[in-house]
C-alpha positions, 0 to 999 in steps of 0.5 A: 500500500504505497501512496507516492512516488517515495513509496510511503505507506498510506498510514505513516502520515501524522495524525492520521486517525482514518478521520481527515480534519479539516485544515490540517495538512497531513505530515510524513511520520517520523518513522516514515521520515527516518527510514527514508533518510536511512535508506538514502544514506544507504544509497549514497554510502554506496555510490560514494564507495563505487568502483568509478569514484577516487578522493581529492587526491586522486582526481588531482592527480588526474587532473594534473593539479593539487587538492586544494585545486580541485577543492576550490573547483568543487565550490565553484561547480568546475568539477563535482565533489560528493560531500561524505559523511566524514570530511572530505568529497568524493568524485566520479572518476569519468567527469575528467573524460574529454567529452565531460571535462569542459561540460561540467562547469556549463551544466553547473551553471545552466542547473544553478548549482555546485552540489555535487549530489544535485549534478550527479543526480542530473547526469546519472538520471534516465531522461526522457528528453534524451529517450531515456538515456541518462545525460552522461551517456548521452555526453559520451555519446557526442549530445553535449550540446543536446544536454546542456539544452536540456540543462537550461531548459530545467535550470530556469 
């Protein structure tokens, strides 16, 4: 018995007596908030250990450049940094492919933001402007253009 798209059962709303009243607005329990917030921990916990991700270190070394750079990088959207639940960030390790590379900062700025999560949550995200496709595909796939487009397009 599921109600919405974050699969809540229809009972976990507060206040929720099987009566509606009037005027008041019907709230996510605190049991349903918590195993929402673990299982998105769990997600995230996974995606940062991910075989395609490396720590600052790492990525400057494959960008040529010092931790403090891609720091700095990271908090101006050039490249994107995943905060942890301990210091420090993690980063997609493809991000620093050709074809990605010049495009991060563009769709950084075309979204409106330099949250790591939020830029990795658009690219890895099948789209159906893109027929499905996840915009880093079609990035790999020579669309940068089609995907900055559609970038705009939401960011406004």
């Amino acid at each position: 018995m599921k109600t919405d798209s974050l699969h809540l059962p229809s009972d976990s709303r507060v206040g929720n007596t099987g009566t509606p009243r009037p005027g008041h607005a019907d709230y996510v329990s605190l049991e349903a908030t918590r195993a929402l917030f673990n299982s998105s921990l769990a997600a995230r916990t996974a995606r940062l250990a991910a075989d395609d991700m490396v720590s600052t270190d790492e990525a400057a070394e494959l960008a040529g450049t010092s931790r403090v750079t891609v720091n700095a990088w990271i908090a101006k959207g050039r490249c994107i940094g995943l905060s942890q639940t301990k210091r420090g960030f993690r980063l997609p390790r493809w991000q620093f492919e050709p074809l990605v590379w010049p495009l991060v900062p563009k769709l950084a700025a075309a979204l409106g933001t330099t949250e790591g999560w939020a830029l990795l949550a658009f690219l890895e995200t099948p789209h159906g402007a893109l027929g499905g496709v996840t915009p880093r595909a079609a990035i790999e796939q020579g669309q940068g253009k089609r995907v900055l487009d559609i970038a705009e397009h939401e960011g406004n």
